[in-house]
VEXTORFI-941058 format. One record per residue: y, x, z of N, C-alpha, C, O, CB in turn; residue in three letters. Coordinates in steps of 0.1 Angstrom, whole numbers, plus 2048, in hexadecimal, padded with zeros to 3 digits. Glycine has a CB too. Layout:
<papas>
YXZYXZYXZYXZYXZALA;...
</papas>
This chain:
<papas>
7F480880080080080080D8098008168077F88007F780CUNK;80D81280981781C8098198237FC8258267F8815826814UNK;8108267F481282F7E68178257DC81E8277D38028367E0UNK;8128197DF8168147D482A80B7D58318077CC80880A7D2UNK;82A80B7E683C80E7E68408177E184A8157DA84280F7F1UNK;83C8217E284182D7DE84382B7CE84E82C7C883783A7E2UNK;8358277C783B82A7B68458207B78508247B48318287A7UNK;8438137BB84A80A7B585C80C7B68658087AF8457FD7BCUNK;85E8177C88678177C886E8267BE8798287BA8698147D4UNK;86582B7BE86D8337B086F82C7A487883079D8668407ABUNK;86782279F86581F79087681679287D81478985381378AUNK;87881379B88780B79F89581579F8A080F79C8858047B2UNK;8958217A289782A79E89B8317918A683578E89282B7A1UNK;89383178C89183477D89482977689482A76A884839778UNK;89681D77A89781176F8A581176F8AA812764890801774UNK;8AC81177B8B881177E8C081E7768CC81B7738B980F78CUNK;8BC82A7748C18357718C083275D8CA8317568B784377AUNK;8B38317578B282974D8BC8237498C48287418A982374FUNK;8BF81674D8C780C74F8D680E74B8DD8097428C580975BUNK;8D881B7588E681E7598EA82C7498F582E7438E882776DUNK;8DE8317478E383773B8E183272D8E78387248DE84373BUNK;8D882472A8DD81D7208EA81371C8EE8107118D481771FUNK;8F181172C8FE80B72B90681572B91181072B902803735UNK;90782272C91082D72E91182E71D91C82E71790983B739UNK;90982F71A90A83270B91182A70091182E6F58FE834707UNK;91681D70391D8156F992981470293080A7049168066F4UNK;92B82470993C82770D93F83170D93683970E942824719UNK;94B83570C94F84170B94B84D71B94884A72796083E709UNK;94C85771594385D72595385C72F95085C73B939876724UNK;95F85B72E96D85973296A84C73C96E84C74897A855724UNK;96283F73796083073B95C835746961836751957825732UNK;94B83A74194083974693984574593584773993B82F740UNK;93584E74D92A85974C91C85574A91A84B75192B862757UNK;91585874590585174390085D7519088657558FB85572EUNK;8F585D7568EF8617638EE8767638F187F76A8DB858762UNK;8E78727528EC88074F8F488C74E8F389874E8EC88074AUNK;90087F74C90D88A74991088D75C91789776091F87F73CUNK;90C88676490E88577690588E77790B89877A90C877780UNK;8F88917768F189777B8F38A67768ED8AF77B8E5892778UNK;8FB8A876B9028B676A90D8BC77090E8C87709058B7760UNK;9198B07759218AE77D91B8B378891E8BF78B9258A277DUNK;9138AE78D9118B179E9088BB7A09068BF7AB90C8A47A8UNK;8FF8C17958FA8D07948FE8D97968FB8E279F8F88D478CUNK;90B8D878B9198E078D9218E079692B8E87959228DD784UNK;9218D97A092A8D97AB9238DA7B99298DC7C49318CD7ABUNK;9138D87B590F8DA7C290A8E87C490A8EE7CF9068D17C7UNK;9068EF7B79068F87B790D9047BD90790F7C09058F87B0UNK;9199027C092690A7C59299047D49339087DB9359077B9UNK;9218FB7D991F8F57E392D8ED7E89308EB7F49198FE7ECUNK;9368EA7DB9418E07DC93F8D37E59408CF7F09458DB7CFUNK;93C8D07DB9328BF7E392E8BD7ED9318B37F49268BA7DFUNK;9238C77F291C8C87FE9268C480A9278BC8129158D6800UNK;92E8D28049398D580E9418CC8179448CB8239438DA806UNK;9448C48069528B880D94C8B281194F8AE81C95E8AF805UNK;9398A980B9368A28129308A482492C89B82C93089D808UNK;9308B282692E8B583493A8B18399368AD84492B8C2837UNK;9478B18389508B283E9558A284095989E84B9588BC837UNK;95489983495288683694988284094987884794C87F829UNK;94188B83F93688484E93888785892E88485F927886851UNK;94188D86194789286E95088086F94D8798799538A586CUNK;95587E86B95C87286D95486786F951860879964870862UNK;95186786394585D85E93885B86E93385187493C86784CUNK;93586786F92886887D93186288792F85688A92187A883UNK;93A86988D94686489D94785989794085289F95986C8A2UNK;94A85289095084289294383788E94482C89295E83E885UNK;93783A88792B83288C92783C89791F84289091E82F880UNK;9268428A291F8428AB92983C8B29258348BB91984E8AEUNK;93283C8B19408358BF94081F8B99448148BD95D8418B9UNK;93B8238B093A8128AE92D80F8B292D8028B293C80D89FUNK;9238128B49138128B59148138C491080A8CB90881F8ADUNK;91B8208CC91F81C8D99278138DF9278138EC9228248DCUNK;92F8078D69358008DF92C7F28DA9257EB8E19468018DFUNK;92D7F18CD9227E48C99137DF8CE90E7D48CF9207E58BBUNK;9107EB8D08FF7E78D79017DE8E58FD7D38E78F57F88DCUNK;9097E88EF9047DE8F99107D48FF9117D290B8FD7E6906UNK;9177D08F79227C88F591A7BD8F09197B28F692E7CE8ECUNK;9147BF8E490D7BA8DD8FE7AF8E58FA7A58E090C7C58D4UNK;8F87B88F28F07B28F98F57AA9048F07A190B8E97BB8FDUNK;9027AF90490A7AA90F90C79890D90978E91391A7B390FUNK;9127998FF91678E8F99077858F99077798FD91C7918EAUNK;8FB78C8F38F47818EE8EC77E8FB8E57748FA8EA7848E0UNK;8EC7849088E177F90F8EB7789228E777592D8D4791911UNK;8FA77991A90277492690C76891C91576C91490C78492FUNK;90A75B91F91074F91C92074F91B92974D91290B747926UNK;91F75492B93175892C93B76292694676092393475D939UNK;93177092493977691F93577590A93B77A900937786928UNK;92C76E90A93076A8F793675F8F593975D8E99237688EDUNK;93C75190094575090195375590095C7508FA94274D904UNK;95476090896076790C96176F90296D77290096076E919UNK;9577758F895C7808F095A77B8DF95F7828D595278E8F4UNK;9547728DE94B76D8CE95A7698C795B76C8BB93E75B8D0UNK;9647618CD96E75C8C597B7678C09837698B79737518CEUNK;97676D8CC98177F8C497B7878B798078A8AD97F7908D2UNK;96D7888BB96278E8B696578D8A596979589D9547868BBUNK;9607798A396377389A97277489297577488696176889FUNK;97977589B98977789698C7838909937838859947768A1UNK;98878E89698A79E88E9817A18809857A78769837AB89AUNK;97279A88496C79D87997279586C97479C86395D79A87DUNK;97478886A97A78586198278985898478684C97D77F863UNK;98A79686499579B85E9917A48559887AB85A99D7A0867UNK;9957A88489947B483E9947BF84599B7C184F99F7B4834UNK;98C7C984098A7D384999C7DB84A9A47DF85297C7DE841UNK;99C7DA83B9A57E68319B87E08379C37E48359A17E2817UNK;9B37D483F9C27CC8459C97D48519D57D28559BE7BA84CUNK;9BE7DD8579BF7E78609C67F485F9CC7FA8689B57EA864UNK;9C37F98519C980684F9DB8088549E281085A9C780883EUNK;9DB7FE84F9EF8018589EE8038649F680B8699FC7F3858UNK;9E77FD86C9E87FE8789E280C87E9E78138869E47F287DUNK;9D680D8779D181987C9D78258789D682E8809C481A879UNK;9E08298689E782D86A9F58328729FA83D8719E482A865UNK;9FA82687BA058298839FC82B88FA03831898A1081D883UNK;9F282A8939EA82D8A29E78388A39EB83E8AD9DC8288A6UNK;9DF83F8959D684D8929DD85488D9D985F88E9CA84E88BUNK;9E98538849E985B8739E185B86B9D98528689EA866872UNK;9E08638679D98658549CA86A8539C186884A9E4875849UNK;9C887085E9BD87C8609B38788649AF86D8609C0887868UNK;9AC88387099D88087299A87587899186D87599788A878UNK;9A78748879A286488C9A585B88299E8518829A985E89AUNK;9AD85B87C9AF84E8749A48478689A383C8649BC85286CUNK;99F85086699385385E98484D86B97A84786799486785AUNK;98885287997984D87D98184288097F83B87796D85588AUNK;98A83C88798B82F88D98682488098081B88499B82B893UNK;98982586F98781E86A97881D86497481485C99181F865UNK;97182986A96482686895D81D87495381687295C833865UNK;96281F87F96281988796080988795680388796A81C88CUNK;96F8048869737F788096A7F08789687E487B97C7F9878UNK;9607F986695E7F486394B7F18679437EA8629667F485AUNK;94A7FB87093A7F987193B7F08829327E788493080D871UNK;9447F288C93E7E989693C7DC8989337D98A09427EB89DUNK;9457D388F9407C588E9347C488992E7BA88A9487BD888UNK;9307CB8839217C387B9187C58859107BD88991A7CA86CUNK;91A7D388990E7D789290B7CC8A19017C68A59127E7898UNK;9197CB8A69197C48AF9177B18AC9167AA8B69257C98B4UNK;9167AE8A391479E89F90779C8A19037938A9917799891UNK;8FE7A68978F27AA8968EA7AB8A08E17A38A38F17B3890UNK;8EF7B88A98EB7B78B58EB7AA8C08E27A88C68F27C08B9UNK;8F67A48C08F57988C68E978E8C38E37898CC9017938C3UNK;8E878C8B98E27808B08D07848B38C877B8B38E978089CUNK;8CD7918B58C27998B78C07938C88B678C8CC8C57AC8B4UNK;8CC7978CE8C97918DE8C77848E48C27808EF8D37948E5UNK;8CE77B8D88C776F8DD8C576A8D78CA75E8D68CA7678E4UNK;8B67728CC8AD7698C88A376F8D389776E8D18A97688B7UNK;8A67748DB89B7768E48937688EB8997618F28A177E8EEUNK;8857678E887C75A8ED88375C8FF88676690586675E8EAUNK;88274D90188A74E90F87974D91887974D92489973C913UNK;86A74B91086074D91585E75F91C85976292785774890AUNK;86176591486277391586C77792486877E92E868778906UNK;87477292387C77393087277093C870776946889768930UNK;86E76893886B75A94785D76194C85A760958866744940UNK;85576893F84976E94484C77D94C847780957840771936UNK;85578694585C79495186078D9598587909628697A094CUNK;86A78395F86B78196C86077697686377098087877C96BUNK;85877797184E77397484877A97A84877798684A77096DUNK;84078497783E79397984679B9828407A698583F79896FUNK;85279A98785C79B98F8647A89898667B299185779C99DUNK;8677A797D8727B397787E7AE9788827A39758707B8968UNK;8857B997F8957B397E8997B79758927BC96C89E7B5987UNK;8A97B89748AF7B296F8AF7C395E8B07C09528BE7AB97BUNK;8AF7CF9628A97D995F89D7DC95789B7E094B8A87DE968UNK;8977D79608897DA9598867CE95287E7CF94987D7DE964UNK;88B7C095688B7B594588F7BC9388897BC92D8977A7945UNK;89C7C493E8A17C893189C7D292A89E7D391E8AD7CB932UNK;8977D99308907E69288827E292787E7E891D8917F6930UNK;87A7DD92C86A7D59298697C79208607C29198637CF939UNK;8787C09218747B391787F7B290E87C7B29028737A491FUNK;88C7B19108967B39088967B88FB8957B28F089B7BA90DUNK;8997C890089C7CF8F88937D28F08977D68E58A17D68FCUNK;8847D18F387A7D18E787A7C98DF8787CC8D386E7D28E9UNK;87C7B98E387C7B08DC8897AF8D388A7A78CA8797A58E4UNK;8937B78D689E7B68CF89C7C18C58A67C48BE8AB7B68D8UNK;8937C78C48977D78B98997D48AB8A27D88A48897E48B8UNK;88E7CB8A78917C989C89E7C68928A07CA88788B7C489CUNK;8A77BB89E8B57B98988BB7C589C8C57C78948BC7AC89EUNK;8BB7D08A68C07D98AB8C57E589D8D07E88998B57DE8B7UNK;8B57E88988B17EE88C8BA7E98808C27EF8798A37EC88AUNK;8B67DE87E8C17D58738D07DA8708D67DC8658C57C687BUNK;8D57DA8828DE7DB8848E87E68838F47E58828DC7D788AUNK;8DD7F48858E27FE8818E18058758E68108748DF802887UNK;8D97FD86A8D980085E8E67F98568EB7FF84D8CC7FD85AUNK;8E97EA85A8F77E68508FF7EF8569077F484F8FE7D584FUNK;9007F486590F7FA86790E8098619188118619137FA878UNK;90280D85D90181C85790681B84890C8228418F1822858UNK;90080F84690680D83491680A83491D80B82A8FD7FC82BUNK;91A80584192B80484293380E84293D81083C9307FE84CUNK;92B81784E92F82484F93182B84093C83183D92482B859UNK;92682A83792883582B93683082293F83781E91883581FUNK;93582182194281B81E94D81F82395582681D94380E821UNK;94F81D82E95882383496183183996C83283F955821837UNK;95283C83095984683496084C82596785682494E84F83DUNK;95B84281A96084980E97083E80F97B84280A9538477FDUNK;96F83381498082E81498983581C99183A815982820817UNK;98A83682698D84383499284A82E99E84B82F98184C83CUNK;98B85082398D85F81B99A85980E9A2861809978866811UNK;99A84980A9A38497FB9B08448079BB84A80599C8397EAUNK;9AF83A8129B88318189C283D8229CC8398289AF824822UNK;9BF8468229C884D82C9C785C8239C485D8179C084E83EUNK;9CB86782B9CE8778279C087781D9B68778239CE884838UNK;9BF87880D9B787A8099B088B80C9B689580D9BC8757FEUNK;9A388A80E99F89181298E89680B98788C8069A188C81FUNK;98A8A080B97789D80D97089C80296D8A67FC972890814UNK;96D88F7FC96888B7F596F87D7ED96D8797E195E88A7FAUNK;97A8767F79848757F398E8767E899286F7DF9878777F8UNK;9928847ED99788F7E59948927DA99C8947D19968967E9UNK;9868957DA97E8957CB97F8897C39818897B796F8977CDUNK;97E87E7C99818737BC98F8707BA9928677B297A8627BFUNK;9958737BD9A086E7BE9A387D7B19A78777A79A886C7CFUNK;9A38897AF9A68907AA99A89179B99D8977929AA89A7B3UNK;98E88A79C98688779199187B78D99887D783974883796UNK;99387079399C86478B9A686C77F9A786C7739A8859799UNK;9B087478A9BC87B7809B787D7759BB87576D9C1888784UNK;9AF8867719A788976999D88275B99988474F9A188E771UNK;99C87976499287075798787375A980872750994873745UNK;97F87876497287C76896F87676D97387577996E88676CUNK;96386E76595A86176A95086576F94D85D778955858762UNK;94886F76E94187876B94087C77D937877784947884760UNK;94E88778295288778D95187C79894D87E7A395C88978AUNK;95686F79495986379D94B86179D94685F7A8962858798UNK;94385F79093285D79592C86179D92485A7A492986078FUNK;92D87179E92587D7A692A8777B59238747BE92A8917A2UNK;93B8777B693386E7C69328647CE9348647DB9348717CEUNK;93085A7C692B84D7C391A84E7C59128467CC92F8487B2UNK;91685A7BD90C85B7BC9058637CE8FA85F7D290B8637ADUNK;9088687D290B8727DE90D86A7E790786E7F191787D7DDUNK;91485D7E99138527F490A8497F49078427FE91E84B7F5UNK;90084A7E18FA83F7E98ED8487EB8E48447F18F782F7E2UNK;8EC8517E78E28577ED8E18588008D88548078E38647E6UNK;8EE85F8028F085D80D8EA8528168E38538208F985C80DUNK;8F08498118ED8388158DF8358168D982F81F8F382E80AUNK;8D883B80A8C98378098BF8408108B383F8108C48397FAUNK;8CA8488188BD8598218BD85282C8B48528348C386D826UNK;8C984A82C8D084983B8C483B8428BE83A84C8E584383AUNK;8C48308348BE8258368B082A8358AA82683F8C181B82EUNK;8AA83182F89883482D89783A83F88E83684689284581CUNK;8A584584489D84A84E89C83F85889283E85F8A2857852UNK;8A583785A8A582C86689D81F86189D8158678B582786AUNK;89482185588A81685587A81D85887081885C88C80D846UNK;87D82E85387283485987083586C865834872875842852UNK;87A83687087D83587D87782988587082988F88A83687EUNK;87B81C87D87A80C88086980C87E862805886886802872UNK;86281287485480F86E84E81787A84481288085081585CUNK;85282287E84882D88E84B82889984482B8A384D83F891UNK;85C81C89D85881A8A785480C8AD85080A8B88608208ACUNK;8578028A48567F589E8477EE8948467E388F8637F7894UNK;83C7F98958317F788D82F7E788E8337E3883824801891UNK;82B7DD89582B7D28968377CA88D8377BE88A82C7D28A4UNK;83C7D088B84A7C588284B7C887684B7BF86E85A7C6886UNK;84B7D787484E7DB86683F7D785E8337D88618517ED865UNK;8477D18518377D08478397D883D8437D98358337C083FUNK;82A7E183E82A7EA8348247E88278247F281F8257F3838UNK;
</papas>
């Protein structure tokens, strides 16, 4: 079963790469680079370890503002779903910010942070902790209220419910949860980089645009979602070793 995810998920791969260089070709390579003309692009640049470079330097931001959103959404997030009062008290704020456009913040975070590195993590911040924390919520009380009733039954307090019935029963949304805010995070850390002091990788598209280099703007386009896709395989690899019961293979 596992081998045969495997081809299928490369043949998805290659269909899509296929795909992208038969439409590349009824445009100018200026429009549109075909996969090819990128995969020489980022040869050439990673070779000289450009790319690597800046993209080491986008993930310092990018890491501090999902781990500082993952630290306040998780148990805010349990807080809310397993206490009446306080998702009363917090759900209608909650609701009110998240609505809001992420990108409606940049002025403000601009006059808080400036241009630079915090300004850059508060808005990765911004845009990964509502999800995580909704998610998280919504994980905590679908908790079976049978499950409760059986640990205190057993006489676990209020601790050891949470770490014996809870929180296991909540991982799966937990997991969920930290995979859309990782896919926000990668969003986030390439707007960061255009909405404030261009910088990074930023920098790089922004000076491929000048240029007319599609080619450029592909490679790291191409480079985030890879990113995006290491980031998601490793936290569903993670989810499948510690989660065996839930994940279907």
């Amino acid at each position: 079963m596992r081998h045969k995810t495997v081809i299928l998920y490369t043949l998805s791969i290659l269909a899509g790469l296929v795909l992208w260089e038969l439409v590349a070709a009824q445009f100018s390579k200026v429009v549109l680079s075909p996969p090819t003309a990128v995969a020489k692009h980022l040869y050439a640049h990673m070779i000289t370890l450009e790319l690597p470079r800046l993209l080491w330097y986008s993930l310092g931001h990018t890491a501090l503002g999902y781990l500082l959103a993952v630290a306040v959404a998780v148990p805010l997030g349990f807080l809310m779903g397993r206490s009446d009062r306080a998702f009363a008290m917090f759900d209608p704020v909650v609701n009110a910010l998240y609505s809001i456009p992420t990108i409606a913040f940049v002025p403000f975070l601009v006059i808080w942070f400036g241009l630079f590195f915090q300004a850059r993590t508060a808005l990765v911040f911004i845009m990964c902790v509502f999800d995580i924390l909704v998610t998280v919520a919504a994980g905590a009380r679908n908790v079976e209220r049978n499950l409760i009733d059986v640990g205190r039954a057993f006489g676990a307090g209020r601790w050891l419910l949470f770490r014996k019935v809870l929180l296991p029963a909540s991982l799966p949304f937990l997991f969920t949860a930290l995979r859309i805010g990782m896919v926000r995070a990668v969003i986030a850390m390439i707007t960061a980089e255009l909405f404030f002091a261009a910088v990074n990788l930023g920098k790089y598209m922004q000076a491929a645009q000048n240029r007319f280099d599609s080619a450029g703007l592909l490679a790291v386009l191409t480079i985030l979602a890879v990113v995006g896709l290491l980031a998601q395989e490793g936290l569903k690899a993670l989810e499948a070793r510690l989660l065996p019961w839930h994940v279907r293979h």
